[in-house]
C-alpha positions in Angstrom: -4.8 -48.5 21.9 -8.4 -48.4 23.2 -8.5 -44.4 23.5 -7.7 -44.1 19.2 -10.6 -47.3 18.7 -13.2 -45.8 20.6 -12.9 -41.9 19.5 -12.8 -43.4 15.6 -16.2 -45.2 16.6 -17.7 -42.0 17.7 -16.8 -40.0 14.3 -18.0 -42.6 12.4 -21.1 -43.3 10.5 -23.8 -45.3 11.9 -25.4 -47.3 9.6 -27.5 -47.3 7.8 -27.9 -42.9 9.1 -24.9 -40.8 7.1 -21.8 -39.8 7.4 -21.6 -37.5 10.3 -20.5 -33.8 9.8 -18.2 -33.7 12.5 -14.5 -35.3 12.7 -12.3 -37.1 15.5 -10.9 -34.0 16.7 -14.8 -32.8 17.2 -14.7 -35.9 19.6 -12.0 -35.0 21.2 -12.9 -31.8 22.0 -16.7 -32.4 22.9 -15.1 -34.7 25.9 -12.9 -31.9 26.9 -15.4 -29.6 27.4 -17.5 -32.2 28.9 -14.7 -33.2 30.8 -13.8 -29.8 32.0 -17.5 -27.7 32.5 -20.4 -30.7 32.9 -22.6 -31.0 32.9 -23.2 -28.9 29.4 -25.8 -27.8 27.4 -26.4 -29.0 23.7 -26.3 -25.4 22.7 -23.1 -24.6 24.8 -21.6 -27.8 23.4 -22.5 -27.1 19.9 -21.4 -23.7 19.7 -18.3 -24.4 21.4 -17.4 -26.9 18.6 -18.8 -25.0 15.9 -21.3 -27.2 14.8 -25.4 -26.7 13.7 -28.4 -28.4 15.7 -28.2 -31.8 13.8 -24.7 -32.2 13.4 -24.6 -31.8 17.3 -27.6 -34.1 18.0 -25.6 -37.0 16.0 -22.4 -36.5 18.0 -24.2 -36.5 21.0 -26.1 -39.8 19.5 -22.7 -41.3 18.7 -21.2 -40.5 22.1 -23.9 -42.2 23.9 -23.5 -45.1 22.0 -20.3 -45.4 22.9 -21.4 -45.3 26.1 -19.2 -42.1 27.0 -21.7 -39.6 28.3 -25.3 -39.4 29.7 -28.1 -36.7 29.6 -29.8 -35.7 32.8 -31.8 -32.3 33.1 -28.6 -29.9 34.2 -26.6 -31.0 30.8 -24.0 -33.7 29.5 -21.5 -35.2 31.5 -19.2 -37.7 31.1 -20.0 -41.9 32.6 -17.0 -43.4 34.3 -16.5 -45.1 30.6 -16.2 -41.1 29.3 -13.7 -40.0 32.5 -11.7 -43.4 31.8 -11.1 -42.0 27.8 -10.5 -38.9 29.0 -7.7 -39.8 31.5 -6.3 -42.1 29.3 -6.5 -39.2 26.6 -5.0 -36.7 29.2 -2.0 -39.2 29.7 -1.1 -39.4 25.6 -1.8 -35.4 25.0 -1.4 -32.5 26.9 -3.9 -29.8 26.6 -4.1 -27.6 23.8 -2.3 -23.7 24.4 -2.4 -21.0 22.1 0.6 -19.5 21.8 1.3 -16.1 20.0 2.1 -15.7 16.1 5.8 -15.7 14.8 8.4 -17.4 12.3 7.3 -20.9 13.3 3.7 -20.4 12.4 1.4 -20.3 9.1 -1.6 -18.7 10.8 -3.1 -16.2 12.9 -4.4 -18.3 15.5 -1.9 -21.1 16.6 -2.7 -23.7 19.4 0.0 -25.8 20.4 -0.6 -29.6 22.1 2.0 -31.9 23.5 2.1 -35.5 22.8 4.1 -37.6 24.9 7.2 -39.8 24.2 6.4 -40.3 20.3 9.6 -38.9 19.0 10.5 -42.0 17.6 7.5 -41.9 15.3 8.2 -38.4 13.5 9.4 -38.3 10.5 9.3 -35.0 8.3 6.2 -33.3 9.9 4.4 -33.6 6.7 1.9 -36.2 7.8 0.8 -34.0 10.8 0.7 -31.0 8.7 -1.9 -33.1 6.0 -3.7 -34.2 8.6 -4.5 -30.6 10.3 -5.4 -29.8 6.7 -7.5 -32.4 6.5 -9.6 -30.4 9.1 -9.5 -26.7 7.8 -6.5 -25.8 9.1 -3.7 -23.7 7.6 -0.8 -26.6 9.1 0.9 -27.9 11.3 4.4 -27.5 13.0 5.6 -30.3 14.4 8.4 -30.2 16.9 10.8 -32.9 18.6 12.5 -31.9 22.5 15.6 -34.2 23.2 18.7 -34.1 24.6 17.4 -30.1 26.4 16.2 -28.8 23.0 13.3 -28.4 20.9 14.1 -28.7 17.0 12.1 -29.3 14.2 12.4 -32.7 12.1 15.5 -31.8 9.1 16.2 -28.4 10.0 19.5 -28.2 11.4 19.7 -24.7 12.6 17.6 -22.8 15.6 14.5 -22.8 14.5 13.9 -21.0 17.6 16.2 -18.2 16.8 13.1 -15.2 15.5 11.2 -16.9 18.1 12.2 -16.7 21.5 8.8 -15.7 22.6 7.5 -19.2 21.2 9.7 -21.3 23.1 9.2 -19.8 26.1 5.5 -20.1 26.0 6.1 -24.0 25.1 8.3 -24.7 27.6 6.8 -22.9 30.4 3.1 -24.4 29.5 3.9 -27.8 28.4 7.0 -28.7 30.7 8.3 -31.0 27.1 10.2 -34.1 28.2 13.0 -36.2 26.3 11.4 -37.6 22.9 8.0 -35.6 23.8 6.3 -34.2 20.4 4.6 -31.0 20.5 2.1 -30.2 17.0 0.9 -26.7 16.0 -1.8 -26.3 14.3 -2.3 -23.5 12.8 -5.6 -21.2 11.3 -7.6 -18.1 10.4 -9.3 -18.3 13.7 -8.6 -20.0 16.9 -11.2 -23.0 16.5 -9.8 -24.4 13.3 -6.4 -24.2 14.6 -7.4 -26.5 17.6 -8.6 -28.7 15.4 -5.7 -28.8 13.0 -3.5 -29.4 16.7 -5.8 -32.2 17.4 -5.6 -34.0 14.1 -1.6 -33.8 13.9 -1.7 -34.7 17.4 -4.0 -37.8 16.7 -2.3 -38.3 13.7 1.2 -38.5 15.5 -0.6 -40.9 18.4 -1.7 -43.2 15.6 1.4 -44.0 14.4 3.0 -44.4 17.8 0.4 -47.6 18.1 1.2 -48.7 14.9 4.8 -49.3 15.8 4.2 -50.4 19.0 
């Protein structure tokens, strides 16, 4: 899958510079926002992924070299390269919701994404909660909808039972589908929970192209 190749280039290091402070699901993010609000500034961008002067300047360096975004004098936006990633992106993952605090969640901010059709690639949950570790976050929650419900990997009862309020927030905003995947990522504030989301999402998308 091109979409996975080309956002692991842009987190990358370019030789011989070093490793950049910034991860995939930075990537990921930067070309929502792109996506969403360009053209941007490189202070908007920066704050809005949490990152200092240089650490943005490289990202924006590494996205250019990929050839996903252009500078003019209003901001960033996105080349037809970028808005290809991104639709391609938007076709995998759904966008990130926050959805309110309860028994399914480790944190006190809690975004939720959707990734579609990987079912089949789930296993406990554990690898998407290590990898929203990985970036800061608390954990992850990883959830399977088949057959009309939503359950979590190995848990045999509703896990959905405390949580009514949950589920309906999931369902209504990202309209599962049979062997869709949704990740929560979970955090002390609502940034590093996206993140951790991302990362289990990407995490989840990576194995998907592995068995394909």
């Amino acid at each position: 899958m091109k979409l996975l190749k080309v956002i692991a280039d842009a987190a990358s290091k370019i030789a011989p510079g070093r490793a950049p402070y910034f991860m995939e699901a930075h990537v990921v993010k930067a070309l929502s926002v792109i996506d969403n609000q360009g053209p941007v500034g490189r202070s908007k961008l920066a704050k809005t992924l949490g990152l200092g002067e240089g650490s943005i300047r490289t990202l924006i360096r590494h996205l250019e070299k990929e050839g996903l975004i252009e500078i003019s004098r209003e901001g960033l936006l996105l080349t037809s390269s970028g808005q290809s990633l991104v639709s391609s992106m938007m076709s995998n993952l759904s966008k990130s919701i926050e959805i309110p605090r309860g028994s399914l969640t480790v944190g006190a901010f809690n975004m939720a994404i959707l990734v579609r059709g990987a079912a089949g690639v789930v296993r406990t949950g554990l690898e998407q909660r290590d990898a929203a570790i990985m970036v800061g976050a608390l954990g992850a929650t990883t959830l399977i909808f088949s057959g009309g419900r939503m359950t979590m990997p190995s848990v045999n009862e509703d896990v959905f039972r405390d949580a009514p309020r949950i589920r309906g927030t999931l369902i209504s905003q990202l309209k599962p589908q049979e062997n869709d995947v949704i990740v929560i990522g979970s955090a002390p504030n609502r940034l590093t929970a996206e993140f951790g989301a991302i990362a289990a999402a990407l995490e989840t998308l990576k194995r998907q192209r592995s068995k394909a």
